[in-house]
N, C-alpha and C positions, 0 to 999 in steps of 0.2 A: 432609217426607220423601216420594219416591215410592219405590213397589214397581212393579215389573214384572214379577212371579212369578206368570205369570195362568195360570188352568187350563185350559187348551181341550184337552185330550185331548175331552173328549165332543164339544165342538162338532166338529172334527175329524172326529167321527165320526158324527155328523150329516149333512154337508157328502156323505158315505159312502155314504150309508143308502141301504136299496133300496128303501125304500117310505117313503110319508108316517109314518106311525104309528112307525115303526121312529125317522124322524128325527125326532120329536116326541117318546119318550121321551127321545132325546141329550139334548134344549134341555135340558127339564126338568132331567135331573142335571147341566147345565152350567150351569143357574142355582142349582141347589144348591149345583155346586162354587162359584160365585161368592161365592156366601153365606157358605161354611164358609170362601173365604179372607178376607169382610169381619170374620166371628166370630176368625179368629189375629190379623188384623192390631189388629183392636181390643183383641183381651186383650193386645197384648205394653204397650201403657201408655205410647204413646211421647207422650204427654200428662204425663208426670210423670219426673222422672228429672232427670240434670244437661245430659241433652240433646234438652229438653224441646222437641215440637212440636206446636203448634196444634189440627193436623189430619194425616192421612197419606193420599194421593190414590194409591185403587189405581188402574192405568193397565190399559187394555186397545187392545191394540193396534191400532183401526179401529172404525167406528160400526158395522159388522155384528156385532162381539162384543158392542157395546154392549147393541144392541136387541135380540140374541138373548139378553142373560139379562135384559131386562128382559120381554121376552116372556112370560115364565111366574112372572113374581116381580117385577110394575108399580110403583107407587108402594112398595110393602112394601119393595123391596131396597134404593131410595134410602133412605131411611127411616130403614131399619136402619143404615145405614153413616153417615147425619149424625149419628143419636143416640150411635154410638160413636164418632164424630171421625173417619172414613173415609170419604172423599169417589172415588166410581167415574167415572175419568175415560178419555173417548176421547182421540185425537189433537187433534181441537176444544176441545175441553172443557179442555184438558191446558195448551194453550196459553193459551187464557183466564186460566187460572188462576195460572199462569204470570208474565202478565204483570201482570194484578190484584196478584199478591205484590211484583215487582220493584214498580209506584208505589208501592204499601204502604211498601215501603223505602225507595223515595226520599222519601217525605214524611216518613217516620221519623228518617230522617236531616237532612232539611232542619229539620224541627220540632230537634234536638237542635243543630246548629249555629243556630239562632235563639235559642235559652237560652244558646248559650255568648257570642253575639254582645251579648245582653242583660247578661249576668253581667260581661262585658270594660268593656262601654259604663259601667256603674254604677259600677266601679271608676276607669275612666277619669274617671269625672262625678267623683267623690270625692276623685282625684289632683287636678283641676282647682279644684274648691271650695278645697283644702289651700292650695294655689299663692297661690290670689288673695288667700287670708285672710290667708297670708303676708308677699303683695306688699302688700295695704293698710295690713299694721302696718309694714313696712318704710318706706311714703310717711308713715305717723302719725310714725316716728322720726325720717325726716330734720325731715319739718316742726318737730319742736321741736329738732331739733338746730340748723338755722339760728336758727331763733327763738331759742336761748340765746346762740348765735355772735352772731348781730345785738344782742342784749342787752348782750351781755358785750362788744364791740364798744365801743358806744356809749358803754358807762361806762369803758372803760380810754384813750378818744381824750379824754375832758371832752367831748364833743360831747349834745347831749341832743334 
């Protein structure tokens, strides 16, 4: 699952501000607000349920959002969002991840059609085996079938 519900009203205002310090407290509460939305999205639980996911990759619009709430909230905010299944991704990041998923699938897939190919082939082996054991007792029959023909042959001509 991605979100897109990201919070930049502070950064926003930041971007504003008329002095350093002024745009320094924004970061701050927009790394806050980052946090509080990795804290909903982790509690809603979309790790459990019938439509169950992995992980849930909040998405932020461009690597300036990125590093701006990592800026005030470094290692701790990744941290916090892997340990809750909430992975904060930029446009980069997003797509990496992205595509990481889609091989994940095709190999998912690939592995699942090589079990059905395996499961086909064994049945096949077993049709085959049935066949030949069939065919061998069929060659054991004629051969005594001649063989009594020829027998029975032999003694109804007087011939010996």
């Amino acid at each position: 699952m991605v979100d897109a519900k990201v919070p930049i009203s502070e950064y926003l205002r930041a971007l504003e501000a008329q002095s350093e310090d002024e745009a320094v407290d924004h970061l701050k509460a927009y790394s806050r607000q980052v946090r509080e939305r990795l804290r909903e999205l982790a509690s809603k639980k979309y790790s459990s349920g019938p439509r169950r996911a992995e992980f849930v990759v909040m998405f932020l619009p461009g690597e300036s959002f990125f590093s701006a709430a990592l800026r005030f909230d470094p290692p701790e905010l990744m941290d916090f969002g892997i340990q809750n299944g909430v992975i904060v991704a930029s446009p980069v990041t997003l797509l990496a991840i992205l595509r990481s998923v889609a091989m994940s699938w095709q190999q998912f897939t690939l592995q699942q059609n090589m079990e059905r190919v395996i499961e086909m082939g064994g049945k096949v082996y077993e049709s085959a085996n049935r066949f030949l054991s069939s065919f061998s007792e069929i060659g054991r029959d004629i051969s005594r079938v001649v063989k009594k023909y020829n027998e029975g042959g032999r003694g109804a001509s007087g011939r010996t």
